[in-house]
C-alpha positions in Angstrom: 53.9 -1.0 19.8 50.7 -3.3 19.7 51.4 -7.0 19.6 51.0 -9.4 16.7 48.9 -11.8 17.5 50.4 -15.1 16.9 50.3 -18.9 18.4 51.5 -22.5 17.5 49.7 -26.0 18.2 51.1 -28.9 18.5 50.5 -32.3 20.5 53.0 -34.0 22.7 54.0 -37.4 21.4 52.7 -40.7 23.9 49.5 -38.2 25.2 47.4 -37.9 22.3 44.8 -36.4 24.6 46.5 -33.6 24.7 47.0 -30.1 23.3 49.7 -27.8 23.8 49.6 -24.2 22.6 52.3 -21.8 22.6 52.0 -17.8 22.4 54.3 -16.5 19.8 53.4 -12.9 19.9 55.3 -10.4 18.6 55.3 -6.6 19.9 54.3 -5.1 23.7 51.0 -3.7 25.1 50.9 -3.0 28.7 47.1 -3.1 28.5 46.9 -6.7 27.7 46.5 -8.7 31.0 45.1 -11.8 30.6 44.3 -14.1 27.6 41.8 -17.2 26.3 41.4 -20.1 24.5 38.6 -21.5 22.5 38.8 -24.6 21.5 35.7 -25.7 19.1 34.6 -28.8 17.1 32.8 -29.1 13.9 29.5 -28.4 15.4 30.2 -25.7 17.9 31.0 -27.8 20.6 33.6 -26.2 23.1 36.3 -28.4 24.2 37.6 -28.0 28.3 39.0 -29.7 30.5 37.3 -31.3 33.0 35.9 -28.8 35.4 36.0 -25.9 33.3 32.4 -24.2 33.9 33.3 -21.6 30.7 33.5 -21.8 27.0 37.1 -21.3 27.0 40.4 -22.0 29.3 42.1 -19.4 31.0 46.1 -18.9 29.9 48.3 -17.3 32.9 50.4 -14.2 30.6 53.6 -15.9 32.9 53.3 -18.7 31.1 54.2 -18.7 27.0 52.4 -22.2 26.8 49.3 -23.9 27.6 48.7 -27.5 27.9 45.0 -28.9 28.0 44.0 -32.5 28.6 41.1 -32.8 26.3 41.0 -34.6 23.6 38.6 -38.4 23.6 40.0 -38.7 19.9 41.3 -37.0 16.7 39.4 -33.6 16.5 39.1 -31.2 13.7 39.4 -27.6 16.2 38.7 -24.2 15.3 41.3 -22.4 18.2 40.7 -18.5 19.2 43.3 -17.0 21.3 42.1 -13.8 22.7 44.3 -11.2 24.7 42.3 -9.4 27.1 42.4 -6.0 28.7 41.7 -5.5 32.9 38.1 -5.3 32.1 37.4 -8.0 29.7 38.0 -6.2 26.4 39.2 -8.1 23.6 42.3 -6.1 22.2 43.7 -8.8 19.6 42.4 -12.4 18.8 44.1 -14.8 16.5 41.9 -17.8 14.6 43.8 -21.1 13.4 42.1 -24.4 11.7 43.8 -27.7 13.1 44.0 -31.1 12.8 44.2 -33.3 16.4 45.5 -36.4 15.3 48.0 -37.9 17.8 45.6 -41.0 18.3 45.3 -42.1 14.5 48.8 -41.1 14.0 50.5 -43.2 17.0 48.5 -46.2 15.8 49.9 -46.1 12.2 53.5 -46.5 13.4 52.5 -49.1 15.6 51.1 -50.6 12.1 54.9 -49.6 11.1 56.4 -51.3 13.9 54.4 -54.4 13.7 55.6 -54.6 9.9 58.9 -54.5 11.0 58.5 -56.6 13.7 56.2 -59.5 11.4 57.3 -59.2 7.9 55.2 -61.7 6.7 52.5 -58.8 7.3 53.4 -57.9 3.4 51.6 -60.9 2.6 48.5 -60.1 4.1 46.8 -58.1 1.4 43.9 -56.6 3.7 46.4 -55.6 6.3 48.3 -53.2 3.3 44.9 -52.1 2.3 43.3 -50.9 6.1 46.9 -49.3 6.1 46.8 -47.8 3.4 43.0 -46.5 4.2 44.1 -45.1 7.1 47.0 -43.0 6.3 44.6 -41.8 3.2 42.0 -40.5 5.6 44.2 -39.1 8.3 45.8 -36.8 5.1 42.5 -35.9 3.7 41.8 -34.8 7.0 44.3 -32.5 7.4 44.0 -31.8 3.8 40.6 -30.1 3.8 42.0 -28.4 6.9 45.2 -27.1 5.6 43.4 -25.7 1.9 40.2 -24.6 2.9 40.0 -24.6 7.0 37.1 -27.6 6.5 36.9 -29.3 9.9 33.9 -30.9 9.4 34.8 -32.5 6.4 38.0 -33.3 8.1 35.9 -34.4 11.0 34.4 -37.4 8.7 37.5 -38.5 7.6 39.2 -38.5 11.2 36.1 -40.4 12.3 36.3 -42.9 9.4 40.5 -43.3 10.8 39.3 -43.4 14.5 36.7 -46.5 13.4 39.4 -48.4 11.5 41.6 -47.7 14.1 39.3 -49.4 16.8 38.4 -52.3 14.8 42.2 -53.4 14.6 41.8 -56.8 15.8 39.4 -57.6 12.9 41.7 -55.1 10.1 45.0 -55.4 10.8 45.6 -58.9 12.5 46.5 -57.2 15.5 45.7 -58.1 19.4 44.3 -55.7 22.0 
């Protein structure tokens, strides 16, 4: 019976540089022996780790998952997975849109924790406002991914999150 091709994405909380995939395939074929991943930005940039020389990372069929150290910041990713026969062949392929956002995503509960931790934070009118920003960009950023598969316009608004994020000290009245 040939396979369905199917796969998950997801990002381990406390490494936002990272990307974890996981093969959930249904069906068998005994032809299939090996597989791929693409991983590509907004502009056709392909993201690898470190001393990958190829567009794409290998994924060992032993293993169900795949965890890549990639990521400088929140990316909007267009991910192939392709499951190859002995001589190269692409049999099946699978496409996904995602949204990267573990950076953006960990700051904002921080911003949560430091509210609970200062609540005088409430008073501070630009602090709720950069907040609120933030949390507004990261969502249409996954928005225009999850209707329409748009990562570069998700790319703009992960960008615009990423900047308010690294301008804290100024935004949110926040050290380091």
């Amino acid at each position: 019976m040939p396979i369905v091709p199917l796969f998950t994405v997801s990002q381990p909380v406390g490494s936002p540089s990272e990307v974890t995939i996981t093969d959930t395939h249904t069906g068998t074929d005994v032809a299939i022996t090996q597989r791929r991943v693409y991983i590509s930005t907004w502009n056709g940039t392909f993201l690898v780790e470190e001393g990958t020389t190829t567009d794409y990372e290998p994924w060992a069929l032993a293993d169900s998952s795949i965890t890549l150290d990639l990521l400088p910041y929140d990316e909007g990713v267009r991910i192939v997975v392709e499951w190859l026969d002995v001589t190269n062949v692409v049999l099946y392929d699978k496409v996904g849109y995602y949204g990267l956002v573990q950076f953006n995503e960990e700051f904002d509960y921080g911003l949560t924790q430091n509210v609970a931790a200062n609540p005088l934070l409430i008073n501070d009118n630009s602090f709720w406002m950069n907040k609120l920003k933030l949390r507004i960009l990261i969502e249409s950023g996954n928005n225009a991914i999850e209707n329409v598969s748009d990562i570069y316009s998700a790319q703009q608004c992960y960008n615009m999150a990423t900047d308010l994020r690294s301008s804290k000290q100024y935004l949110f009245n926040i050290n380091s």
